[in-house]
Every structure is written in C-alpha cells, then in structure tokens.
C-alpha positions as CSV (number, residue, x, y, z in Angstrom):
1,X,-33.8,12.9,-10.1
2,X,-35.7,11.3,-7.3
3,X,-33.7,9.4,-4.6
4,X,-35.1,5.6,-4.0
5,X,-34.5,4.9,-0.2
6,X,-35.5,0.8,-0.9
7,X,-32.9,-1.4,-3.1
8,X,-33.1,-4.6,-3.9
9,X,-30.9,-7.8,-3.6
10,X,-29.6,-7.4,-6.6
11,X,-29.0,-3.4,-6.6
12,X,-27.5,-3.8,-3.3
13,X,-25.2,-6.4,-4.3
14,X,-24.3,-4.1,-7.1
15,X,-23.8,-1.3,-5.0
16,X,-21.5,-2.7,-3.1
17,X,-19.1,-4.8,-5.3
18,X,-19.3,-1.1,-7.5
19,X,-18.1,0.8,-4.4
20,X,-15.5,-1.6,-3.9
21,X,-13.9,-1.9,-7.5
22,X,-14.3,2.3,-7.3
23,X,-12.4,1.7,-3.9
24,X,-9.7,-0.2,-5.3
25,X,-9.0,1.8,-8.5
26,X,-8.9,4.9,-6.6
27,X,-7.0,4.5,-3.4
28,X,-3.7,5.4,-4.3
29,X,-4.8,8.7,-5.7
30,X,-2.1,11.2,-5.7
31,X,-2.9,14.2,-7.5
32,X,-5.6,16.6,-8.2
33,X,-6.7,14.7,-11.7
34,X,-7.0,11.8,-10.7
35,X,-9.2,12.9,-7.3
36,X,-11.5,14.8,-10.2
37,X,-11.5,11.8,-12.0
38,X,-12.8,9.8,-8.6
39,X,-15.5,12.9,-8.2
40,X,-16.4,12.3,-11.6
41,X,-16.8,8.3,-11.2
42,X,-18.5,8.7,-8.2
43,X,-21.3,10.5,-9.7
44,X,-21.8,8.1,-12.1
45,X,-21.9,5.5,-9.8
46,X,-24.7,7.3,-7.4
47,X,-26.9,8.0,-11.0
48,X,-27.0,4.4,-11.8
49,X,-27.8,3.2,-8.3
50,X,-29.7,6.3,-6.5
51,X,-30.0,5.1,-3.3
52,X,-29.1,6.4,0.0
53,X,-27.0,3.5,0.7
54,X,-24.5,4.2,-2.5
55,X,-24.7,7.7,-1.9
56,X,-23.6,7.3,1.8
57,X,-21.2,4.3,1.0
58,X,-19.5,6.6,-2.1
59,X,-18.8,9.7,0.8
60,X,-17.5,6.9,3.1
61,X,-15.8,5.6,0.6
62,X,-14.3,9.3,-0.7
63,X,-12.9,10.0,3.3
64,X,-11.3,7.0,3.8
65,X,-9.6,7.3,0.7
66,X,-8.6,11.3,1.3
67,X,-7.7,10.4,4.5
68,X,-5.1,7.8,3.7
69,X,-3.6,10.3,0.8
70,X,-3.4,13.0,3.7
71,X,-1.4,10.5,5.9
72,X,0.9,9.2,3.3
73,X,1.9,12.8,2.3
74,X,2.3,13.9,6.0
75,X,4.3,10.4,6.4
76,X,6.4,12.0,3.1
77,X,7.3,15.2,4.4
C-alpha cells in the first residue's frame, strides 16, 4: 500500500475527529486486550486514511495514552 503524503479537507477533518474518538475510547486502557485491541484499531484507522499525518497523529496518540496507563499504575503501587 502506497502512503499519500497530501490529504484533503475533508480526509483531514476525518483524520482528526477518528483519532480523537480512537482517543477517547481507548484512554483508560488497563490490560493487555484491550491495548491489542487499540493496536488493532489503530491499523484500521491508518488503512482508511494513509497519510503521514494519521499515521504520526495514531503513534502520538498511542504514547500519550501508554504514558498515562504507566503513571496511573505507578500512582497505584
């Protein structure tokens, strides 16, 4: 699959509001499943966009939320 570098309006509008709903749905992940299932979803999300921009927003995306699950456990302990 061939990356496209130039989105549109419209795909970037997408690309955004997708990343954000992915955001919301996963940021409270807790456990191995449901980080596979955010793997999983974000793969989806970069085949029906393939652009840089959702690829790097989805890895942004994926650290912030990893990050906040590492502090919460380390907050736990």
């Amino acid at each position: 699959m061939q990356r496209q570098n130039n989105p549109t309006a419209e795909d970037v509008k997408g690309i955004f509001c997708d990343v954000y709903k992915f955001y919301l749905k996963y940021k409270d992940s807790k456990n191995d499943e449901e980080f596979q299932a955010l793997v999983n979803e974000s793969h989806e999300l970069y085949k029906k966009y393939n652009f840089d921009l959702c690829k790097n927003m989805l890895l942004e995306v994926t650290e912030v939320i990893d990050n906040n699950v590492k502090e919460t456990n380390s907050h736990e302990e």
